[in-house]
C-alpha positions as CSV (number, residue, x, y, z in Angstrom):
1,X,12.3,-32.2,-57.7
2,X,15.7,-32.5,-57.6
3,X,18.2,-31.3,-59.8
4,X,20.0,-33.4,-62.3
5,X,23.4,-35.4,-61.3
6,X,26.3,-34.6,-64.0
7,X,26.6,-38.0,-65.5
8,X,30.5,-39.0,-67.6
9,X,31.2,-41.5,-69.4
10,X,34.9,-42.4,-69.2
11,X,36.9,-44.5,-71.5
12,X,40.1,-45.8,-71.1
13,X,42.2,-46.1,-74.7
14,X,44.8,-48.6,-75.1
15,X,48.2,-46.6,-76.1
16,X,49.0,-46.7,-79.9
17,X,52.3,-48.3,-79.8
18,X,50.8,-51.5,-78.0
19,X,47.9,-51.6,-80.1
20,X,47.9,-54.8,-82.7
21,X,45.4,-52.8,-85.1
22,X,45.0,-48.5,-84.2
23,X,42.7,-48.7,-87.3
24,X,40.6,-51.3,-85.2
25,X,40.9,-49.6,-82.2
26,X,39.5,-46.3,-83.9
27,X,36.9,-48.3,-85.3
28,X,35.6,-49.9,-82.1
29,X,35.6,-47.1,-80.5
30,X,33.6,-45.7,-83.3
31,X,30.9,-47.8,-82.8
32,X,31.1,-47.3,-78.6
33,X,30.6,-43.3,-78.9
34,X,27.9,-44.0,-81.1
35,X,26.3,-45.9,-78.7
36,X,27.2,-43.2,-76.5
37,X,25.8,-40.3,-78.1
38,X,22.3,-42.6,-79.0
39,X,21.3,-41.6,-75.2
40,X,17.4,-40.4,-74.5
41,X,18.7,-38.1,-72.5
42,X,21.3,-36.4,-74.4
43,X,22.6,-34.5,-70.9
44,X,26.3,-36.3,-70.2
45,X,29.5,-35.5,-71.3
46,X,32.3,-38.0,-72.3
47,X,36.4,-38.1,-71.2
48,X,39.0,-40.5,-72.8
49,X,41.8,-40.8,-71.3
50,X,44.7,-41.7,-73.7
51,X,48.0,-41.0,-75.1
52,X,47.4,-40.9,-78.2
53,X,44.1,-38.8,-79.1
54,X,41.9,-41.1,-81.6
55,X,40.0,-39.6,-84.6
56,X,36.4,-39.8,-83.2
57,X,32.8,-40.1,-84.1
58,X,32.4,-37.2,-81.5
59,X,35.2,-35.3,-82.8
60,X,33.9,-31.6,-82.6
61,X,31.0,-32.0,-80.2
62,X,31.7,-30.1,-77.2
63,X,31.0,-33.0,-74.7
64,X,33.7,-34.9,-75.7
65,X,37.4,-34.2,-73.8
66,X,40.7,-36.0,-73.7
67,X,42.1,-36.7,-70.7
68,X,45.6,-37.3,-71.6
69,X,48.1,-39.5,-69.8
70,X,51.3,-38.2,-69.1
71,X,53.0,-41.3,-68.2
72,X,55.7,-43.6,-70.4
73,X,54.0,-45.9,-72.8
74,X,55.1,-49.5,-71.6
75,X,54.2,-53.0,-72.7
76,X,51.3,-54.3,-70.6
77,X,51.8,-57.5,-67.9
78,X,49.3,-59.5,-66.7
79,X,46.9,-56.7,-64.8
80,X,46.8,-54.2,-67.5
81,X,48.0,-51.5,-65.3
82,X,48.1,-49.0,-67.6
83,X,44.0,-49.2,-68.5
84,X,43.6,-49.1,-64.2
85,X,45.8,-45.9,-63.9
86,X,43.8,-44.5,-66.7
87,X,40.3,-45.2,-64.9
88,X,41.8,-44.3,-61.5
89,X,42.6,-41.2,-63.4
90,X,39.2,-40.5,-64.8
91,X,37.7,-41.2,-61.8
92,X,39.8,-38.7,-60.0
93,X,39.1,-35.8,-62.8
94,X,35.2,-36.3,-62.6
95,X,35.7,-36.0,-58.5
96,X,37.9,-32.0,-59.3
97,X,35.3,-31.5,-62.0
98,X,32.2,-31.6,-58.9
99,X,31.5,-35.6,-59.0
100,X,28.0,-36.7,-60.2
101,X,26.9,-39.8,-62.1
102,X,30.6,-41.8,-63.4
103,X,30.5,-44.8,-65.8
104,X,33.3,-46.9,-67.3
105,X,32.7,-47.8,-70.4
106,X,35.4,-50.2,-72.0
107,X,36.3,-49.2,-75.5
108,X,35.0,-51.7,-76.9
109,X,31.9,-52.2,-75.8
110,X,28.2,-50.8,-76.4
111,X,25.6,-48.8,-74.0
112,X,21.8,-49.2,-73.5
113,X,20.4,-46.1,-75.1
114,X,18.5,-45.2,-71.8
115,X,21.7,-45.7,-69.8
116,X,21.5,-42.3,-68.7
117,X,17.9,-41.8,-67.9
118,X,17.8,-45.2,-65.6
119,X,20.8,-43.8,-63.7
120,X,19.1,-40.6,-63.1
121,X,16.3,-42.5,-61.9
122,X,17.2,-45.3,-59.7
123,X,20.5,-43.8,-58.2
124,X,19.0,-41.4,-55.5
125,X,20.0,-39.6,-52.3
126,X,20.5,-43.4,-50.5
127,X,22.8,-44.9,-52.8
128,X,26.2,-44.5,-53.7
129,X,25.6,-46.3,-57.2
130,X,24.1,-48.8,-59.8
131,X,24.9,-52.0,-61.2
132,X,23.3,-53.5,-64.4
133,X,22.9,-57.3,-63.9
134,X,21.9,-58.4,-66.9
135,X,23.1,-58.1,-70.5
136,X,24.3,-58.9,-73.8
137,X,27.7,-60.6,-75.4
138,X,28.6,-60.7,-78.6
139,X,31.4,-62.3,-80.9
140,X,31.9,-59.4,-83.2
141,X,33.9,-62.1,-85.8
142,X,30.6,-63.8,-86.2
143,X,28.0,-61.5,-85.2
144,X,26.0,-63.8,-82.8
145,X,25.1,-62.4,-79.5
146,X,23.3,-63.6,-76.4
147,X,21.5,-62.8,-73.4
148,X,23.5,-62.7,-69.9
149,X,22.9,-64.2,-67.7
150,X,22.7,-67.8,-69.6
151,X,23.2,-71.1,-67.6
152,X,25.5,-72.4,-70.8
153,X,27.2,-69.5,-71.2
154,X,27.9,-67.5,-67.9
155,X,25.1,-67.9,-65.0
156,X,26.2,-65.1,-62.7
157,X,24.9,-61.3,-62.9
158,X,26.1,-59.5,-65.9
159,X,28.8,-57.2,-63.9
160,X,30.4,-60.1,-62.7
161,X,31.6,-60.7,-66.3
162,X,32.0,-56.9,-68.0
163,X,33.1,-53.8,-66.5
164,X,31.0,-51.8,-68.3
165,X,28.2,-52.2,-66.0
166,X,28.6,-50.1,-62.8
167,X,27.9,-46.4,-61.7
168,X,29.2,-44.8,-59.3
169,X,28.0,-41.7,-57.6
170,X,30.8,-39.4,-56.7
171,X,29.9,-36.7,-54.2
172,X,33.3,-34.8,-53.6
173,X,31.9,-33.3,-50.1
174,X,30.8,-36.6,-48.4
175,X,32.9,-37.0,-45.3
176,X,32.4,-41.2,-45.4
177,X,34.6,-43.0,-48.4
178,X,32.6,-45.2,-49.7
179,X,29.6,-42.2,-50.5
180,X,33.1,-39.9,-51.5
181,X,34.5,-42.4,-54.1
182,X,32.5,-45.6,-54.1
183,X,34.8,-46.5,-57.7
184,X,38.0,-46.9,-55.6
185,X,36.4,-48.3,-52.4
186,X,34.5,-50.9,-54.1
187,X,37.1,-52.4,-56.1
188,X,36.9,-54.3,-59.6
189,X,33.5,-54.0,-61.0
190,X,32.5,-58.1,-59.7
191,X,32.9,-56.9,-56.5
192,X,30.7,-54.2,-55.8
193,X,28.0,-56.4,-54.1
194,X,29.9,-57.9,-51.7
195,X,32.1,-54.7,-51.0
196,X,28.4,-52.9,-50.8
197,X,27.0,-54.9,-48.4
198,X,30.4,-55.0,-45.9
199,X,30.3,-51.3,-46.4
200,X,26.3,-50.8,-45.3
201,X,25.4,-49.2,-48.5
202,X,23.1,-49.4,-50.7
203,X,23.6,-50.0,-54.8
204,X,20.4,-49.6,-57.5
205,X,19.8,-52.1,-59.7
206,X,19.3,-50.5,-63.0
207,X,17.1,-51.6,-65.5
208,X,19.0,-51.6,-68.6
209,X,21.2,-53.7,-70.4
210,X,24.9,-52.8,-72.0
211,X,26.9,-55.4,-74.3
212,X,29.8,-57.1,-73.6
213,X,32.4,-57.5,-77.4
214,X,34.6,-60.2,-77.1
215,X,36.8,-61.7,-80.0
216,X,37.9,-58.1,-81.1
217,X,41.7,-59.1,-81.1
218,X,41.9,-56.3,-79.0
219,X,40.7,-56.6,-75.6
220,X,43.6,-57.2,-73.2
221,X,42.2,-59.8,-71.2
222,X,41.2,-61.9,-73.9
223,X,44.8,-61.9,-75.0
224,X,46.5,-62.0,-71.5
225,X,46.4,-63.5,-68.1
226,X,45.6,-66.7,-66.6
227,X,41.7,-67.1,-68.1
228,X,43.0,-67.5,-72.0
229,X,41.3,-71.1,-72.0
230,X,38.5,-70.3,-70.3
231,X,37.7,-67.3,-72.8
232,X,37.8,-69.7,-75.3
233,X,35.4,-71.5,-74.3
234,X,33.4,-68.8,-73.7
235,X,33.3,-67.5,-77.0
236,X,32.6,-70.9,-78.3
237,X,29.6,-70.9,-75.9
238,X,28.5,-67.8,-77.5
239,X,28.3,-69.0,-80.7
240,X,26.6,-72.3,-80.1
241,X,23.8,-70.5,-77.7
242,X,23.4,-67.3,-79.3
243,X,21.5,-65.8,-82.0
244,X,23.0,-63.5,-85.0
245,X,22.4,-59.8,-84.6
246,X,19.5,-57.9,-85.8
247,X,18.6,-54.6,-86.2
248,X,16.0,-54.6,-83.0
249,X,18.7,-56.2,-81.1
250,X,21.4,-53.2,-82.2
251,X,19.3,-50.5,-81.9
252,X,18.8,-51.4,-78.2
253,X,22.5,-49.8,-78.2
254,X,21.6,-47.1,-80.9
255,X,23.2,-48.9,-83.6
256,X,22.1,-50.9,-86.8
257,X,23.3,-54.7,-87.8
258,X,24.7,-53.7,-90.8
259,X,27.1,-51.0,-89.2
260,X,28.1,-53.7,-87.5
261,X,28.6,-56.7,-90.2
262,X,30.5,-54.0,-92.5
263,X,33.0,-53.4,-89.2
264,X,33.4,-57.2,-88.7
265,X,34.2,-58.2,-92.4
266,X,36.4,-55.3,-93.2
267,X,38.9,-56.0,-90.1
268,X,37.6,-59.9,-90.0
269,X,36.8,-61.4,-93.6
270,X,34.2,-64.1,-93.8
271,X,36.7,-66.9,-94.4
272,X,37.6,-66.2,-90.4
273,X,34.1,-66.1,-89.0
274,X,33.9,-69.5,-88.0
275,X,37.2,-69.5,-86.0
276,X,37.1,-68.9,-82.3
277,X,39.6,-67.3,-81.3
278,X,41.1,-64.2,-78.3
């Protein structure tokens, strides 16, 4: 039997001074290290990579470190080039630290509790990662969530939608690029098929879901670039198909509903839930 790959999760934090709501931010992120640290197999460790370190739910555990970024703080255009730089530079620090199992996990967003185990499992010798095709989406102003993929809501494979849905295998030693760094030869996250397949190698298909927030008032590409409209409508596609969030449908992520509602009505009262908005 082989021995186990190091498997990091990697965040990527929004800078302070850009953020509409740190206290939101802190919160969200809250909930995602929660998720995080809900893992069957508790064997990982966790970087975020930031400028400004965030009071944590992991604060004190000893698999938690802070990658900090020592570039100038400036506003954000269209790309969100400071959240690439700061995966680029995770991705880079797992590759000195020996490689292994790498996922990105948006700050926002919430892990399958046997995220770490499937990886293990399905991401052998002959592939250079895993993707998870299918998911969940929630509004977090209204609580309703759905399945991905839906043929109202968005029909193609989950990590065409949601970056937090790919792992890479980094193996530091590998003389080919794509088996050496499969994040940076791959591309963005919707593209790892395609890239996969040009490339001759092989991805695992891992059978687990993650969940995609939207309607946080926080997530850069709901509030920037050229797909406003068509996030819109999204959410409002959410909300019309989906179903509100339970307890059996949280603690797939290691979290419970009410965790959850309390979040969404302290930063979002109920007089707001029924408005769709980025």
């Amino acid at each position: 039997m082989r021995d186990p790959l190091p498997f990091t999760f990697g965040i990527a934090l929004v800078p302070r001074p850009l953020a509409r709501n740190w206290a939101l931010i802190e919160a969200l992120l809250d909930l995602t290290l929660t998720s995080v640290g809900a893992q069957t197999d508790p064997d990982f460790r966790v970087v975020i990579a930031c400028h400004d370190r965030p009071r944590t739910a992991m604060d004190g555990d000893p698999r938690l470190s802070i990658l900090p970024a020592d570039w100038p703080v400036r506003e954000t255009g269209p790309h969100n080039d400071d959240s690439g730089r700061k995966k680029h530079a995770l991705n880079d620090h797992v590759l000195a630290q020996g490689g292994g199992l790498f996922m990105l996990v948006d700050a926002d967003d919430w892990v399958d509790r046997e995220t770490v185990a499937a990886a293990r499992a399905c991401i052998g010798p002959e592939e250079v990662g895993g993707l998870i095709e299918a998911g969940m989406i929630l509004d977090l102003r209204t609580r309703r969530i759905a399945a991905l993929p839906h043929p109202d809501i968005f029909p193609g494979e989950f990590h065409r939608l949601c970056g937090t849905s790919t792992v890479a295998c980094l193996r530091p030693g590998a003389a080919d690029p794509v088996r050496r760094d499969p994040f940076s030869t791959l591309r963005s996250h919707h593209q790892w098929l395609e890239m996969a397949r040009e490339r001759g190698v092989r991805l695992a298909s891992l059978p687990i879901s993650a969940c995609y927030l939207i309607n946080t008032s926080e997530n850069h590409s709901d509030l920037h670039g050229p797909h406003l409209a068509w996030r819109r409508t999204l959410t409002a596609a959410v909300n019309a198909q989906g179903c509100d969030l339970d307890d059996l449908l949280a603690a797939r992520f290691g979290l419970d509903a009410a965790r959850v509602r309390s979040l969404s009505r302290r930063f979002f009262p109920p007089a707001s839930d029924a408005r769709v908005t980025a």
